[in-house]
C-alpha positions as CSV (number, residue, x, y, z in Angstrom):
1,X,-7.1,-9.4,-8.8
2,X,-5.6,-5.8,-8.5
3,X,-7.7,-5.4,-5.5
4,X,-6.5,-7.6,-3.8
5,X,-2.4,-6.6,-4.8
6,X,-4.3,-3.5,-2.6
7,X,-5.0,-4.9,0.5
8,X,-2.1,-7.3,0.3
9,X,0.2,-4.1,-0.2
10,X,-1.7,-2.3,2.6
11,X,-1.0,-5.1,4.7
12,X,2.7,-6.0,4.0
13,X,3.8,-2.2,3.9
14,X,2.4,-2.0,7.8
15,X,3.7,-5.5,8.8
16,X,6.8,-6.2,6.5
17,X,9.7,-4.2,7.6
18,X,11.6,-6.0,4.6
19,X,9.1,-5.0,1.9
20,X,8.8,-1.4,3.8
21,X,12.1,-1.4,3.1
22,X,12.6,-2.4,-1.1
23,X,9.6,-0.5,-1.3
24,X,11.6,2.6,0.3
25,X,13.9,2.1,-2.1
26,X,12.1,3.6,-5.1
27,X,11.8,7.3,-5.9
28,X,8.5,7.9,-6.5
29,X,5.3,6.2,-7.3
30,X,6.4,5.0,-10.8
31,X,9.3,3.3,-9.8
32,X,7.1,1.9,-6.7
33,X,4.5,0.8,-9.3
34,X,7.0,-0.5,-11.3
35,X,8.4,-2.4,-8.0
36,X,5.2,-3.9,-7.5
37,X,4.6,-5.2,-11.0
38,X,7.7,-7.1,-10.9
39,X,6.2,-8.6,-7.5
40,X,2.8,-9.7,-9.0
41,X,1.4,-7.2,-6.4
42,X,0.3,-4.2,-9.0
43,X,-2.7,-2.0,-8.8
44,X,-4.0,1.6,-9.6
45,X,-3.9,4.5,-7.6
46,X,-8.3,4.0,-7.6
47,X,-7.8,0.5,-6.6
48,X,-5.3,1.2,-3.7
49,X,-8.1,3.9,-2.7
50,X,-10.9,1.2,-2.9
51,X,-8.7,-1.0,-0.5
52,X,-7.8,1.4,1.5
53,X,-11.7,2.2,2.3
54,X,-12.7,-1.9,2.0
55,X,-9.8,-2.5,4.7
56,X,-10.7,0.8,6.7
57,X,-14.4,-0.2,7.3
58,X,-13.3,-3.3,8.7
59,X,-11.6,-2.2,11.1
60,X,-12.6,-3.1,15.1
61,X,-10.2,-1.0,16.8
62,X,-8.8,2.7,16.5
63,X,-5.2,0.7,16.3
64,X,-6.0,-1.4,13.3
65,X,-7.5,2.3,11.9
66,X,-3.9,3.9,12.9
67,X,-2.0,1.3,11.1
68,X,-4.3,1.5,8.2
69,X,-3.6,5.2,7.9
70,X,-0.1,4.5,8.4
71,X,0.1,2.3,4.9
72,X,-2.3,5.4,3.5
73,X,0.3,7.8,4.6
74,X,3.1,6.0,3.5
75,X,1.9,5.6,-0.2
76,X,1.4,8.9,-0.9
77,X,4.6,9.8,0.5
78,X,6.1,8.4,-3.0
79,X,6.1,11.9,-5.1
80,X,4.3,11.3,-8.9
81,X,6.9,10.5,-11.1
């Protein structure tokens, strides 16, 4: 389910300095896509955003919100492309 490619990117883009890393690798958010459709991890931009809020809600503690905003951040560093 593409949601759940979502939260599983949310999650390993925070906690996986390898995947950080490949994923650091691309250009822009078509060649991340792209990245991530190769992995069996892919998603929309709408469904990152709906995974982004599920995970945000369930958050207990202003550091699990900062890391969440961190993998928020991060994915819309990748330019359009």
């Amino acid at each position: 389910m593409a949601l759940n490619n979502a939260i599983l990117f949310i999650r390993n883009i925070t906690g996986d300095a390898d995947f950080r890393k490949t994923c650091f690798s691309c250009k822009n958010k078509k060649e991340l896509h792209e990245l991530l459709d190769r992995s069996d991890m892919s998603f929309t931009p709408d469904e990152f955003s709906a995974a982004f809020d599920m995970v945000h809600v369930k958050c207990q503690t202003t550091d699990e919100v900062d890391l969440i905003k961190q993998a928020e951040a991060i994915y819309h560093l990748f330019p359009q492309g």
